[in-house]
N, C-alpha and C positions, 0 to 999 in steps of 0.2 A: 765443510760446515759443521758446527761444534752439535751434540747431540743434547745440548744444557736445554731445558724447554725456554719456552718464552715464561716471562714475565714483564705485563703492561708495565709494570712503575720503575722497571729497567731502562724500558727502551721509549714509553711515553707517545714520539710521536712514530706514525704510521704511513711515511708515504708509500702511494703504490708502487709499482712496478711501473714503468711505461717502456717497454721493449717495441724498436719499428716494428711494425708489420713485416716490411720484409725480413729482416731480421731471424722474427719466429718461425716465417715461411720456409727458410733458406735451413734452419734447425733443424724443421721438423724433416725438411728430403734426408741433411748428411745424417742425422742420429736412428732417426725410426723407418727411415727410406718412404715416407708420404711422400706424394704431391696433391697438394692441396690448395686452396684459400681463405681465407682469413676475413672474419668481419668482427673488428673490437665490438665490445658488449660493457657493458658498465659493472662498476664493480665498488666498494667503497677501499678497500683493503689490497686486493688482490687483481692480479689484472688476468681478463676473461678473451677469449673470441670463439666465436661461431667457426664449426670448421667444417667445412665442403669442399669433396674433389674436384680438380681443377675443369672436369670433364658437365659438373652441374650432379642434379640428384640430390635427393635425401641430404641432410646433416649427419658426417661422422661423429659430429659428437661435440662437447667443449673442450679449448683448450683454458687449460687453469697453469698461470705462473703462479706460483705462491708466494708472496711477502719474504725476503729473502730472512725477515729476523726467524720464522720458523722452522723448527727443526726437519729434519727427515720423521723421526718417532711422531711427530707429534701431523703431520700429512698422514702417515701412515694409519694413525688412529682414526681419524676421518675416516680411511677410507675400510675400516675393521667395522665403523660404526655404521655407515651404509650400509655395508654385508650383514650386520646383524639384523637391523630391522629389515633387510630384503628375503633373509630367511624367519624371521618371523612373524613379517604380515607378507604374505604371496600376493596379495591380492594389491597391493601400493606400486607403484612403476618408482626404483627407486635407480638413480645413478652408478655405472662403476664403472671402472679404466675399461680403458677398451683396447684390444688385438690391434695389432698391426701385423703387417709383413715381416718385421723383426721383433716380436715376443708384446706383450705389455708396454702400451704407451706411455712411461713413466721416466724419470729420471730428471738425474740433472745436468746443464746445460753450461758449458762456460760461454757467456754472454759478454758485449759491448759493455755489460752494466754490471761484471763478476757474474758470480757461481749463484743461477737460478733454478728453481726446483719446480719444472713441467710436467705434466701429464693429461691425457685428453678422457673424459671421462665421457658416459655414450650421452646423446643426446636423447631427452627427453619431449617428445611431442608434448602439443597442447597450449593452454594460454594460462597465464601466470594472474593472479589478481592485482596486478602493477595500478598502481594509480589512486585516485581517490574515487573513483564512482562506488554506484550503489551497491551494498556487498546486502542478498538476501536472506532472512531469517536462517533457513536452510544450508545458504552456503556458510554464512557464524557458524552455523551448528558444524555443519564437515569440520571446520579447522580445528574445533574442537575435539573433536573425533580424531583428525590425523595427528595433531599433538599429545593426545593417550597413548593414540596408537603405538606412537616415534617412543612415550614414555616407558610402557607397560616394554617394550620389546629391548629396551637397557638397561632395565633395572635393575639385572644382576650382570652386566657385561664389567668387566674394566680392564683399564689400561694404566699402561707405566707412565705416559704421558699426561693423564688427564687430570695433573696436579696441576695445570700450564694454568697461569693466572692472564685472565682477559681482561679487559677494558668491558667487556661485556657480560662478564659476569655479575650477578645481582648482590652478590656475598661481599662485590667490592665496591660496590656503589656509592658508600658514602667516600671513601677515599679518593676511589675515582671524580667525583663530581668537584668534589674539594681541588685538586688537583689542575683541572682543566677550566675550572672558574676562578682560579688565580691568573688566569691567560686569557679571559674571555675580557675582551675591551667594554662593549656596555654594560653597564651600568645597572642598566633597569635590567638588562634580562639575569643579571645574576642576582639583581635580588629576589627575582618573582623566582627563578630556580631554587633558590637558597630557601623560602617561606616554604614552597612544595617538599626539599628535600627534609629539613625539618620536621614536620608535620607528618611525613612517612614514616621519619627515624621512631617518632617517639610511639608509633601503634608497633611498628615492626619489633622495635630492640625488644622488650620482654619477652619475646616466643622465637626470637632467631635462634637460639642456640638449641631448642627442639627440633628444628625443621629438619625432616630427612632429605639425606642425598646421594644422590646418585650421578651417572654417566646421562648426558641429555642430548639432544642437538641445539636445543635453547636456540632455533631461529627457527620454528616451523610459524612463518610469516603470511601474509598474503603474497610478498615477492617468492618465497622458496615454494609455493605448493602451485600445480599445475591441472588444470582441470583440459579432457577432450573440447576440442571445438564443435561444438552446437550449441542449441538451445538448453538453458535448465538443466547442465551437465554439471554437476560437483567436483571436485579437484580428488584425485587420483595418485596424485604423484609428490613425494618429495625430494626437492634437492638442496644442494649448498648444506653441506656435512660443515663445514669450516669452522663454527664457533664450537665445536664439541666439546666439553669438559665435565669434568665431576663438581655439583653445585646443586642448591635446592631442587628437591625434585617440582615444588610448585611453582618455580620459577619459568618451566616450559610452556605451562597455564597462562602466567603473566607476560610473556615477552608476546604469544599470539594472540593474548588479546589485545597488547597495545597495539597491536600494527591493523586492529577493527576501529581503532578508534577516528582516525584521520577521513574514514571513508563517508560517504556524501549522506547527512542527515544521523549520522553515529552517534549516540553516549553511553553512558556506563550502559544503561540497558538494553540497547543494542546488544552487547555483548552474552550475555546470559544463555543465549543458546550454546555458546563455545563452551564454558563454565560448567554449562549441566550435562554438556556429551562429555566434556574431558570425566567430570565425578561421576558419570556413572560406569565409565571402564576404568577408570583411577582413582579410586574415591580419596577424597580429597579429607584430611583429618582439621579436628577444630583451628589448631593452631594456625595450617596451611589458610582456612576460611582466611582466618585475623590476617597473614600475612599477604593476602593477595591481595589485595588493591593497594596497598603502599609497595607492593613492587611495580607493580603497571602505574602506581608514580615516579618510581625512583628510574624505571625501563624510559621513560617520557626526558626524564631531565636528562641524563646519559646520554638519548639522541638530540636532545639539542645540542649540548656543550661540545660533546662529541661532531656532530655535523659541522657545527661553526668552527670550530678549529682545524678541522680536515680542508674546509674551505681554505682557511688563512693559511694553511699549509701546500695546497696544491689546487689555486684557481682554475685549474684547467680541469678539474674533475667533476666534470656534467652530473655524472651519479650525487657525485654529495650536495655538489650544487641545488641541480632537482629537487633534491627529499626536504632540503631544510623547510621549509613551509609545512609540508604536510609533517613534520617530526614535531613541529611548533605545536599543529594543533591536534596531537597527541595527546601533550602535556597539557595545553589548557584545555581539553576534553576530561583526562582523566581528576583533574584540580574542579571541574565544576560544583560536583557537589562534596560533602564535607567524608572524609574518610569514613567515617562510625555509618553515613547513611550509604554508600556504598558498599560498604563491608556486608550492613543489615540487608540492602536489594540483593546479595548473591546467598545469605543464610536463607532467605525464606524463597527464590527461587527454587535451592537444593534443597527445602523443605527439613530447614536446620533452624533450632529454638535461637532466637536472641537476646541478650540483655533486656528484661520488661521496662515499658518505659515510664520515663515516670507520671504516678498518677494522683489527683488529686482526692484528699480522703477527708479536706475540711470542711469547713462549713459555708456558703456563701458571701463575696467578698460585699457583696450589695448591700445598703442599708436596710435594717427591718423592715421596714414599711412599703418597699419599692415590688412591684410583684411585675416581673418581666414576661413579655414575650415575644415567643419567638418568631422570626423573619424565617419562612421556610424560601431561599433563593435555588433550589435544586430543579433541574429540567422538569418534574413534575409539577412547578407549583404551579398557582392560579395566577400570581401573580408576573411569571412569566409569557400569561396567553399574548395573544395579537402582536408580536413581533417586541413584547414591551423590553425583555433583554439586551437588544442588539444596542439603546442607548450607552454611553460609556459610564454614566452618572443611576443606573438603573436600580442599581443597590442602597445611593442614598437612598431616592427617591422612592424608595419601596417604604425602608426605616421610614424615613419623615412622614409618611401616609400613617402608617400605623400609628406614630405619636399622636399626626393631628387627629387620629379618631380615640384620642382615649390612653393609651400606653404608657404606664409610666418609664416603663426602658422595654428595647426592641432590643432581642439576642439572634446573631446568627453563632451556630455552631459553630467549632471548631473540626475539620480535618473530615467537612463533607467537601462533594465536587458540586457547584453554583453552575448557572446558570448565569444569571443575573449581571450582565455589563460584561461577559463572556463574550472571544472575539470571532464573527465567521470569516471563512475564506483565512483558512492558515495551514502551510506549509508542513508545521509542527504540531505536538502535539501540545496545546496552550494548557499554559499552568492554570488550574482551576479549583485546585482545593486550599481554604485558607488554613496555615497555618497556626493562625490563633481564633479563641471566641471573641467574637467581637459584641460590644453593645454600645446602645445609643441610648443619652436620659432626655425625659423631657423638660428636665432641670437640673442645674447647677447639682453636682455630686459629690461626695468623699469617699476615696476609695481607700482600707487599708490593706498593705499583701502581706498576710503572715508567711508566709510558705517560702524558702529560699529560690524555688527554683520558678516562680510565679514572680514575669515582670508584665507592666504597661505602657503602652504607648496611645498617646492621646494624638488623634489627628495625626499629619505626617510630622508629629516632633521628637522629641527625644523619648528612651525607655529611660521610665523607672524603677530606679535598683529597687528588691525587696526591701521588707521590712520600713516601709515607708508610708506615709499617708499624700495619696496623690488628689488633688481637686482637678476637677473633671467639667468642662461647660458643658451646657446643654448641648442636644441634637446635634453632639460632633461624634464621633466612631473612635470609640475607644478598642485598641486591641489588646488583652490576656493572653499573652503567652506562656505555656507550661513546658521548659524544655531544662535541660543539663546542660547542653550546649551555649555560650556566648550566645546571648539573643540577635545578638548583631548579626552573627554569620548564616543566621537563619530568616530566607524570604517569606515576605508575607504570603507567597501563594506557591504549590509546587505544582507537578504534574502528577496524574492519576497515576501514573504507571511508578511514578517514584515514592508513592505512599509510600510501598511496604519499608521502605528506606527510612524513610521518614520521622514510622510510627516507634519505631526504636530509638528514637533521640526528642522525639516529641509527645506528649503527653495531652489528653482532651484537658481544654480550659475550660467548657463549656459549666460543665458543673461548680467551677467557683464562680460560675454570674447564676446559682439558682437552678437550671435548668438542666433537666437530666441528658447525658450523652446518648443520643441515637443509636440504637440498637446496630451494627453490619450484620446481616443475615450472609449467609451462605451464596458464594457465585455459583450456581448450578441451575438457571436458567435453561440452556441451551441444552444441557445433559434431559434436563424434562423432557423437551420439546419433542427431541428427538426420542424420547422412550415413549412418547403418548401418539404427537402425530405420524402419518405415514411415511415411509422413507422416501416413496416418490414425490408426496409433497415438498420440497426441497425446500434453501436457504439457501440467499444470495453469501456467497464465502465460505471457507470453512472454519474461523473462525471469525463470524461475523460482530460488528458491535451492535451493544443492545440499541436500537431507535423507538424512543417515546414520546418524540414532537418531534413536528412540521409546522413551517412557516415558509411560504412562498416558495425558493427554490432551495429552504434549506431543510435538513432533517439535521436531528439533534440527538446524541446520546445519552446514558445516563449520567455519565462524567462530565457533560458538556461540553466535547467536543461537536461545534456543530462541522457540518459534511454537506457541502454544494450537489446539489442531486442532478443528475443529469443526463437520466435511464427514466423516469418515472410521467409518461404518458399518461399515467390512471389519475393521478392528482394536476387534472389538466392544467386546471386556473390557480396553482400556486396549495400549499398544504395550508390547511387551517384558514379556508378563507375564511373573515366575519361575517360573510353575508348568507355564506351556506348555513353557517353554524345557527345564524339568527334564524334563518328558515326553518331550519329541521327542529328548532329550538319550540317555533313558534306553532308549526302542523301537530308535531307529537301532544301538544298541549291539547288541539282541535278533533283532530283525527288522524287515525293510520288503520288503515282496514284495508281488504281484500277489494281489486279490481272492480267487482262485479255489482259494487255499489253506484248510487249517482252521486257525482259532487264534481266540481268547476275545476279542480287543476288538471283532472286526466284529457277532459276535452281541452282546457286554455294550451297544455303545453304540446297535445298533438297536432293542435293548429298552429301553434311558433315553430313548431321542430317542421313542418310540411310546408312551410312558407319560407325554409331554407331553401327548397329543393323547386324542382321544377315542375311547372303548375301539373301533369298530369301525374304525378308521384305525390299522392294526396289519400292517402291510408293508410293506418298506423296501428302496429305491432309492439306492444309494450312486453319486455323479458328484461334478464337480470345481469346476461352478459354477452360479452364477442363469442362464447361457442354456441348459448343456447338461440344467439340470432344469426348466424351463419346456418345453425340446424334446421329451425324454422325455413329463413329464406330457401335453402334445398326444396324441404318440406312442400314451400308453396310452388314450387317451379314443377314438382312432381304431381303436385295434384292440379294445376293450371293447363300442363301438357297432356297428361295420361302414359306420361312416359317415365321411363326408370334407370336413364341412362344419365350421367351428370361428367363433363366435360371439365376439370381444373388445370390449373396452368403449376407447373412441377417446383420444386423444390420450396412449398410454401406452408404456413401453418397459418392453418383456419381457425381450430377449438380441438377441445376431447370429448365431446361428448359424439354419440354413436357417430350422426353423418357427419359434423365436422371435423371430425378426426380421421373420416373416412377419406376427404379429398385433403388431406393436411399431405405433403410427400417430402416434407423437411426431413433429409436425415439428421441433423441435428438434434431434433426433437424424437424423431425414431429411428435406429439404424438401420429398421427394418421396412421402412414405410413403405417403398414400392413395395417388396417384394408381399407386401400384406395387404394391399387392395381389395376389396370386395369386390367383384367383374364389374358392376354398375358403372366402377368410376377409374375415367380415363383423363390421361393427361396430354399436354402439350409442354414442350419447350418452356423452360422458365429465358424468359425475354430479358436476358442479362444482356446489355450490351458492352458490360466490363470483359465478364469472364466466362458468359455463356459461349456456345456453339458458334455463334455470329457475333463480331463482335467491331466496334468502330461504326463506319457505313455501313458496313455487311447487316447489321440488326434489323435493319429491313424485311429482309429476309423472315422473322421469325411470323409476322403477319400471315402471309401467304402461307408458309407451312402449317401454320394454326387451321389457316379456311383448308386447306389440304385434310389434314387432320379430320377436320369436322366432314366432310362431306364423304372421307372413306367411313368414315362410321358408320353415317347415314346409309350407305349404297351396302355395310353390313347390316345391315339390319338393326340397327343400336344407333338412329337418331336420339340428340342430345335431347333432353328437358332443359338445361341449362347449359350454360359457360359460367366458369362461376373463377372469380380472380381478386387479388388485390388492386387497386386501380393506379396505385404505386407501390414498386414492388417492394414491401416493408420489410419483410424478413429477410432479405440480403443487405437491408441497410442503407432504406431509401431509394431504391435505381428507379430513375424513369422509364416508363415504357418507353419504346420507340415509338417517335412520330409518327400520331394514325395506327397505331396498333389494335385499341380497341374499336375503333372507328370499322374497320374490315371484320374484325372477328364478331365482334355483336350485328354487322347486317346477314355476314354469314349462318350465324346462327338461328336470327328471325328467319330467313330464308326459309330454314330447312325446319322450322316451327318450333323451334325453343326461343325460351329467358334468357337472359342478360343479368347476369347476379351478378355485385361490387360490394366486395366486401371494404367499408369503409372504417371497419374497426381500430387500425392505427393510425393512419393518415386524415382521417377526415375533421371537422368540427374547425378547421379553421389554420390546421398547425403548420400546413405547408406554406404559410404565410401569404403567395398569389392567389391561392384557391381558398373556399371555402371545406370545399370535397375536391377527393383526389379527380372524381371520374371529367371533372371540367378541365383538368390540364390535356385530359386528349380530346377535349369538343364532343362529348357523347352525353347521351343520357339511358341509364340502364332500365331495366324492368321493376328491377328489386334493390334496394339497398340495404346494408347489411351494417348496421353501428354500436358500437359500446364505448367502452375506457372512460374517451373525454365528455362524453355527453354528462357524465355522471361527477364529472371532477372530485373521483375517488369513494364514491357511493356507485355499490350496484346496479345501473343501469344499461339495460340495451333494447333498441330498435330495430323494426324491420320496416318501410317504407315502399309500398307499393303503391300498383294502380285498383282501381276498386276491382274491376272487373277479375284484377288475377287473386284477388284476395276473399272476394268470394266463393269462387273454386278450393277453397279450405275446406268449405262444408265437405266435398268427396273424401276427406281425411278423418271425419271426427268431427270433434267441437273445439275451439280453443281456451286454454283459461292458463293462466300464473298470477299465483296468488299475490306476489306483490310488487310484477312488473306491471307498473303504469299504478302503484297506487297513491295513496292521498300523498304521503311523503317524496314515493319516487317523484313523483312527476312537480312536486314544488321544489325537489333538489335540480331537478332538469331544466327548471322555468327560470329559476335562478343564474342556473350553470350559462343557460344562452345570454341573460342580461350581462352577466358579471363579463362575457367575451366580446358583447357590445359595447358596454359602457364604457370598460379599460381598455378598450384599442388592442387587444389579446393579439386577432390575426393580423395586424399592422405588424404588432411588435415581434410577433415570427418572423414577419417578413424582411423586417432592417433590423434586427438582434439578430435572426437567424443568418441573413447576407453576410453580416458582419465575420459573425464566426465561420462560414466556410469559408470564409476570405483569408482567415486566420489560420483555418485548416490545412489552407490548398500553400499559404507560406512553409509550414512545415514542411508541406512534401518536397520544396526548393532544397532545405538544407537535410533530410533525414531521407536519406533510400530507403527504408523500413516503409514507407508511405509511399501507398500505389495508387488510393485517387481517394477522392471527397467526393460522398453520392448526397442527392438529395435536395431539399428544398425548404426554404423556413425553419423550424425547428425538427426536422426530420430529416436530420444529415446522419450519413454511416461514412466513419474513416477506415478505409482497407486497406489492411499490412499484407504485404508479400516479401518473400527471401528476394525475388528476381521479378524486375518489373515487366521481364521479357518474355518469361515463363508460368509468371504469375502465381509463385509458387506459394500457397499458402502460408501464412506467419503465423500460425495457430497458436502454437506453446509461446511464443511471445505477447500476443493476444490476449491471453489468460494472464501473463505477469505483469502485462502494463496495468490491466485492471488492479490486481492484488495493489502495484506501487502507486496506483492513483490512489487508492481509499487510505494508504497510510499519506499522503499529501493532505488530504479532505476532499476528496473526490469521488463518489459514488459514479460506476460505470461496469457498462457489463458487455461480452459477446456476443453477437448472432449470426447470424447465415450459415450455409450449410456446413463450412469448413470453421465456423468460429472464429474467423477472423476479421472479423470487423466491427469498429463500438460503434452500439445502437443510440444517436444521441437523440435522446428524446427527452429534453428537462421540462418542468413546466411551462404553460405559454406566457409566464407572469417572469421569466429567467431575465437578468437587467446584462446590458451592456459590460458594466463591472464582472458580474461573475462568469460569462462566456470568457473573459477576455483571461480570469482568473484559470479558468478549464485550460485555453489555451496555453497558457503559461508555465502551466502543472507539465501539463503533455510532452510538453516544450522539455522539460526539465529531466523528463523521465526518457526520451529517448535521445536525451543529451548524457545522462550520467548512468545508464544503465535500472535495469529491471530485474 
C-alpha cells in the first residue's frame, strides 16, 4: 500500500470495507493466533466489530479495518494521537491496540477484498450518547470540556501525515459541499444546503485565513465520547481517533457542537454550555467567536450531502442510513436563527462585547399632537389579572380598551417579554418578546421613517422600505422595527433566552413612537435572596425561574413562560382566585385585627369548618399553619391526658416547630431524625404497603404491631397521650393505610387512655376526591384534627378541631391566644376557601380529574420499568420510580432529573418520601382534564427520551 496520504478530492467516494465475518475471524486466529467472535458495529467509513473470546467474558477490544484508501502513516497518526492525549489527560479512558499472544494487534491482512489494514484496539466500557434523546445542561457542558481537553493536549503534537485532506475537514467545506451537490439528485435539498452554505461563507471568509491550527481529533461527538453506566454519570472517555488532521483549531468546538444539535428539545442555546467549558480551558480568540457558528453550518451541510451520497453509494449501510434524519436536523437547527444572532448568543454567554446595536437617536416618528400610551402586556401587569392573558386576541383587546377610554395611540414596547395572548402548557420555551414597537391610533395616521434602518408594518401586510410616508388606519397594530438586518428574516416575536442574540442585530423602536425604552435592571434576584434569606430556607431548583403570577393551575414567570403546577397543595382552589382576592379586598377595607376581638366571620367560619366534621368534633382552634396546628393538637392531647408520652407513625413530617418537629422521623427532611428524638416520642412502623416491612397482603400486619407497640409502652410505664399520624400516608406520596388500620390503633389507644390525633394537613379539605378528610376512608373518627395548606387556599391558615371537653383541658397549659389565627381576614379567607370547593365542584373534580390521571399514570408504568406503582387518591397521587421492581430499589438520582426535565417542559414538580423517589402530585383542586393529561404527556416524553 502506497504511503501518498489520502486526499478526499482524489478518491471522492468512500465505500466501506465489508469483509465476511468469518473471514476476519479466520485472520485474526492465522495472523495474531486469537480465537475469538465477532459482532459488526457500525461505522460510516470504516468497518468496525466487537471482539469477544470464543469462551464469553469481557470485550477484547474493537476490531478496526481501515478504509483500504488510507495509508499505514496516516493509521499510524491516529493512533500517536490517542497516546498523546492518554498522556495528557490520565484522567480520560482513552483507546489503544492492544497485546495479543503474538506482539500488537495491528497490521495488514491480505483479504478476499486485497491488502486491508487491521488492528483491535482495547475496548472501552460505558454508553456512548448515540441517539437523539435528551442530552442535559451538564452533560453539553462535559463535551465541551472533553473537546478542550482532546484540544489543549495537541496543540503542539504533529505529524507527517496530518496534511491528509478529508472530506471532513472544515478548511474544505465549501469545495467539499460544491462537489457532492453536483451528485445530489434533489433538488430542494441542494438549494436549502446551498442558501446555508452561502450565508456561512460570507461571515466565515474574512477571518479564515487568521484562524489558528493545529493537530485535532475533530470528532469528539456525542457518538465518540463514552460515559460509566448509571445515573447522572458524565462521559469519561474518548474514542474513534480516525478523522485526525491538522485544521482549525476552533473547528473541534464546532463539529461537537453540531452533533448537540439533533438531540431532543436542542438549539443553538442548548449548546452554550459546550462553548463556555471548551473557552474556558481553550479560550477561544475574537475571530474563532465570528468563525464558529458558520462552521456548525457548514459541519450540518457536509453531513447531509455527505450521508445521502454514502447511502446512494452503499444501501446496505444501516449507519448512514440511520444518521440521515438526525444529520438533517442538524442543519436546520443550526440555520434557525440568523448567523450575526447566533454568533452574538455565544459572545455574550462568554461574556464577549458585540457589535452595539443599532439605536434610535431621532425624534419621534408620531405626529405632534398625538400623545401615546403605553400598553404594559408583561406578567406584572393589571391587565393580565383573572386569567385575561390566556385569550389569543388579549393584546388587541387590551389596545382597543385603552383607546376606547381616551388614547390617542397605545404603544407596546419593543424587545420586553408579554404576557398578554402568551401560550400555556408548552413543551418549549415560547417566543415571547416582540421584536418591534408596536402602536395602535385611534385614527387614520401618517407615518414618515427618516432613519434607514427603521421599517413598518401595518397589520399582517407588507414592510415599508424607509424613507417613505406610510398611511396607517385606525385601531390596527402597527409594528416599527429597528434592525440592520432584512426585516423580513427577522420574527415578530423571539424567545427570552435568545434576546441576548437578538439585541445585536436589533435595536429598541420603542423611542421612535415617543416613548422612552424601559430601563433592563440587573438579573441578580436570586444572588439577593440567597445573601439575605437563611440558607435552610431553601428554593425549589437551583436555578429556579422567577414566579410572579398565578392563575388556577398555572404559575407564570417574568418572561412569560407560563408552567403547569402540579406540587402546589397550598393554593388549593387554583392561584389568584377572584373570589379570595374580592374577600381579602373587601375585610381589609372593614377590618383585620387580632382574635380576641368580637365580630361574625371567626364564629361564621368555626361553625362551616365544624360542620364538615362529625357532630361531636365541634371546637375550634384558629393558628396560622400545619406545624403550629400539629403543635398545638400534641399540646392538647398532653394536657387532656396528664401524660407526656406521644406515640407517631415513622418516616413522616408533621412541622418544625418544637413538638412537630419532634414526632416528624422523615429522613428526608432530617437525616438525623430518629437518631434525635426527645424520649417522649415514640414511633411505630410507617404503614407502607409498597415498600414498608409488610408489604402486599402482609400490611396487615402493621395494625396489630402498632396495638403491640402501644400496649409495651404502656406495661413500661410511658402510656401514650396520643397516637398521632397522617390519615394518608402523604409524605411517601399518598399510600393508603391498610384496611382497618387506624380503626385498631385508635380503639387501642382509647383503651389504654390516650387521643387519637389526624393530621389532615395535606390530604384533607376535600382533595382525595372520595373523601372529604383522610380519616373517613378508614371509617374512624379521631379525637383531634390537625389542618392547614388548603383551608387557606394559599393565605395562612390552620386549625385544630376538637371535642369541647378535650379542649378545655388547655386551661392545665396556660391561656391560648394567636394574634391572627382565626382573625377578621383569616377566617373570611376560610369562609371563602369552603364556598369556592362547594360551588365549583372542587372535591368531584379531584375525584374524575384525579381518577383520570392515575389511570394515566398507572399506563406509563405498562411501557416504562422506571415506574414502580401510582399511590394515592384524587389529586393526591405519588408516582414511585425504582432501578428494580423486584428489589425496589430506589430511583433517587433519577427522581431529581425528571423534575429538573419536567420544569424545562413547563412543568413544575418535586420529590418526596424518604428516599426521594417519588413525585408529590398535588396540583390545585381547580387542575382541568386538559392539563393532567398535559402532565402526563410531559412525563411520557421524558422518560421516553431521557433526563
Amino acid at each position: 500500500m502506497t504511503e501518498t496520504l489520502f486526499d478526499y478530492f482524489s478518491h471522492g467516494e468512500l465505500p466501506t470495507p465489508t469483509l465476511p465475518t468469518a473471514e476476519a475471524v479466520e485472520l485474526l486466529r492465522e495472523v495474531h493466533g486469537l480465537e475469538v467472535e465477532l459482532q459488526g458495529l457500525g461505522s460510516q467509513q470504516d468497518q468496525n466489530f466487537l471482539v469477544r473470546p470464543v469462551d464469553g467474558g469481557e470485550p477484547l477490544g474493537v476490531l478496526k479495518i481501515s478504509n483500504p484508501v488510507f495509508s499505514e502513516i496516516e493509521i499510524e497518526m491516529q493512533d500517536a494521537a490517542a497516546a498523546a492525549v492518554a498522556r495528557a489527560e490520565p484522567g480520560l479512558r482513552i483507546p489503544e491496540v492492544v497485546d495479543g499472544p503474538r506482539g500488537p494487534v495491528a497490521g495488514w491482512w491480505q483479504t478476499s477484498q486485497g491488502r486491508l489494514h487491521a488492528r483491535i484496539i482495547s475496548f472501552v466500557s460505558g454508553a456512548t450518547l448515540t441517539g437523539s434523546g435528551y442530552l442535559a445542561p451538564r452533560v453539553i457542558e462535559r463535551l465541551g470540556e472533553l473537546a478542550a481537553a482532546v484540544s489543549v493536549a495537541l496543540a503542539e503534537e504533529t505529524h507527517p501525515a496530518s496534511g491528509r485532506v478529508l472530506q471532513w475537514d472544515l478548511r474544505h467545506a465549501e469545495r467539499v459541499i460544491a462537489e457532492i451537490a453536483a451528485t445530489e439528485p434533489d433538488a430542494e435539498v441542494r438549494e436549502y444546503c446551498a442558501a446555508a452554505t452561502a450565508a456561512a461563507l460570507a461571515v466565515l471568509s474574512p477571518v479564515a485565513d487568521g484562524l489558528p491550527r493545529q493537530l485535532g481529533h475533530f470528532d469528539v461527538t456525542d457518538d465518540n465520547v463514552l460515559r460509566p453506566h448509571g445515573v447522572g454519570t458524565l462521559p469519561d472517555a474518548v474514542i474513534d481517533f480516525g478523522d485526525v488532521i491538522d485544521s482549525w483549531a476552533v473547528g473541534e468546538i464546532a463539529v461537537t457542537v453540531s452533533s448537540v444539535l439533533h438531540h431532543d428539545r436542542a438549539t443553538s442555546v442548548s449548546t452554550l454550555p459546550a462553548i463556555a467549558a471548551f473557552d474556558r480551558r481553550r479560550p477561544l480568540s475574537d475571530d474563532e467567536i465570528t468563525a464558529l457558528w458558520p462552521l456548525v453550518v457548514l459541519r450540518g451541510v457536509v453531513l447531509v450531502l455527505s450521508g445521502r451520497q454514502q447511502v446512494r453509494l452503499d444501501d446496505a449501510n444501516d449507519y448512514a442510513s440511520g444518521a440521515l434524519d438526525r444529520e438533517f436536523e442538524i442543519l436546520r437547527r443550526s440555520v434557525a436563527v440568523p448567523l450575526e444572532v447566533a454568533t452574538a448568543r455565544i459572545r455574550h454567554a462568554l461574556g464577549r462585547p458585540s457589535a452595539p446595536a443599532p439605536a434610535w437617536e431621532g425624534a419621534s416618528i408620531l405626529p405632534e399632537t398625538i400623545r401615546p400610551v403605553v400598553l404594559d402586556a408583561t406578567t406584572l401587569s393589571p391587565l393580565a389579572d383573572e386569567g385575561a392573558w390566556l385569550d389569543d386576541d388579549a393584546l388587541e383587546r387590551a389596545a382597543r380598551r385603552l383607546l376606547d377610554g381616551g388614547a390617542d395611540a397605545v404603544v407596546l414596547p419593543a424587545l420586553v417579554p408579554t404576557l398578554l395572548g402568551a401560550p400555556s402548557r408548552t413543551p418549549e420555551e415560547p417566543a415571547t418578546v416582540p421584536t418591534a414597537a408596536s402602536v395602535w391610533f385611534a385614527a387614520p395616521a401618517t407615518l414618515t421613517l427618516p432613519d434607514a434602518a427603521l421599517s413598518v408594518r401595518v397589520g399582517d401586510g407588507i414592510l415599508h422600505s424607509p424613507a417613505r410616508t406610510v398611511d396607517v388606519p385606525a385601531r390596527t397594530r402597527v409594528r416599527v422595527l429597528l434592525t440592520r438586518l432584512d426585516p423580513a428574516d427577522v420574527p415578530d416575536a423571539v424567545r427570552p433566552s435568545d434576546l441576548p442574540g437578538w439585541r445585536a442585530v436589533i435595536g429598541d423602536a420603542t423611542a421612535a413612537l415617543g416613548v422612552a425604552a424601559p430601563a433592563a435592571g440587573p438579573d441578580d434576584l436570586l444572588e439577593r435572596r440567597e445573601a439575605v434569606v437563611a440558607e435552610v430556607q431553601e428554593h425549589y431548583y437551583s436555578r429556579p425561574p422567577r414566579i410572579e403570577r398565578g392563575w388556577r393551575e398555572y404559575l407564570v414567570d417574568v418572561d412569560g413562560r407560563v408552567y403547569l403546577d402540579m406540587v402546589n397543595n397550598v393554593a388549593s382552589v387554583g392561584h389568584a382566585h377572584p373570589r379570595i382576592h374580592a374577600a381579602v379586598s373587601r375585610q381589609t377595607r372593614l377590618l383585620n385585627t387580632n382574635s380576641r376581638f368580637h365580630y361574625a366571620a371567626i364564629t361564621e367560619y368555626g361553625e362551616r369548618l365544624a360542620a364538615t366534621l362529625p357532630d361531636e368534633l365541634d371546637t375550634v382552634f384558629f393558628v396560622n399553619s400545619g406545624s403550629e396546628a400539629v403543635d398545638l393538637a400534641i399540646r392538647l392531647g398532653l394536657a387532656a391526658t396528664g401524660r407526656t408520652d406521644v406515640v407517631a407513625m415513622a418516616e413522616a413530617y408533621h412541622g418544625w416547630t418544637y413538638a412537630s418537629d419532634a414526632v416528624s422521623t422523615s429522613i428526608a427532611d432530617n437525616p438525623n431524625a430518629l437518631e434525635t428524638r426527645p424520649d417522649w416520642v415514640h414511633t411505630v412502623d410507617a404503614a407502607n404497603s409498597y415498600r414498608g416491612r409488610h408489604r402486599g397482603a402482609d400490611a396487615a400486619r402493621y395494625a396489630p404491631e402498632a396495638v403491640a407497640r402501644l400496649r409495651a409502652l404502656a406495661a413500661e410505664g410511658h402510656a401514650p397521650a396520643a397516637f398521632l399520624s397522617e390519615t394518608f400516608y402523604g409524605n411517601a406520596g399518598g399510600v393508603a393505610l391498610p384496611d382497618g388500620y387506624l380503626r385498631e390503633v385508635y380503639a387501642t389507644v382509647r383503651e389504654l387512655g390516650g387521643l387519637a390525633i389526624a393530621d389532615e394537613v395535606q390530604v384533607g379539605f376535600g382533595r382525595l376526591g372520595w373523601w372529604f378528610w383522610g380519616f373517613q376512608q378508614q371509617g374512624v373518627v379521631p379525637d383531634i384534627v390537625a389542618v392547614a395548606k388548603s383551608i387557606g387556599g394559599g393565605f395562612p391558615l390552620g386549625a385544630v378541631i376538637t371535642r369541647r371537653e378535650i379542649a378545655d383541658r388547655y386551661r392545665t397549659q396556660g391561656y391560648f391566644f394567636s394574634s391572627t389565627g382565626g382573625s377578621p381576614l383569616s377566617s373570611v379567607v376560610g369562609l371563602t376557601v369552603l364556598d369556592i370547593i362547594r360551588n365549583e365542584g372542587l372535591q368531584e373534580n379531584a375525584r374524575v380529574v384525579g381518577g383520570h390521571l392515575k389511570a394515566r399514570l398507572e399506563a406509563l408504568g405498562e411501557r416504562h420499568p422506571l415506574v414502580g406503582t401510582v399511590h394515592g387518591s384524587g389529586l393526591y397521587l405519588g408516582l414511585e420510580f425504582v432501578r428494580d421492581r423486584e428489589t425496589l430499589e430506589p430511583a433517587t438520582e433519577e427522581t431529581a432529573a425528571i423534575c429538573d426535565r419536567l420544569l424545562e417542559l413547563g412543568v413544575v414538580m418535586q420529590p418526596t418520601g424518604d428516599h426521594q423517589n417519588v413525585l408529590k402530585i398535588k396540583p390545585p383542586l381547580c387542575v382541568s382534564r386538559d392539563s393532567v393529561d398535559y402532565f402526563a404527556d410531559m412525563l411520557d416524553r421524558v422518560l421516553t427520551t431521557g433526563f
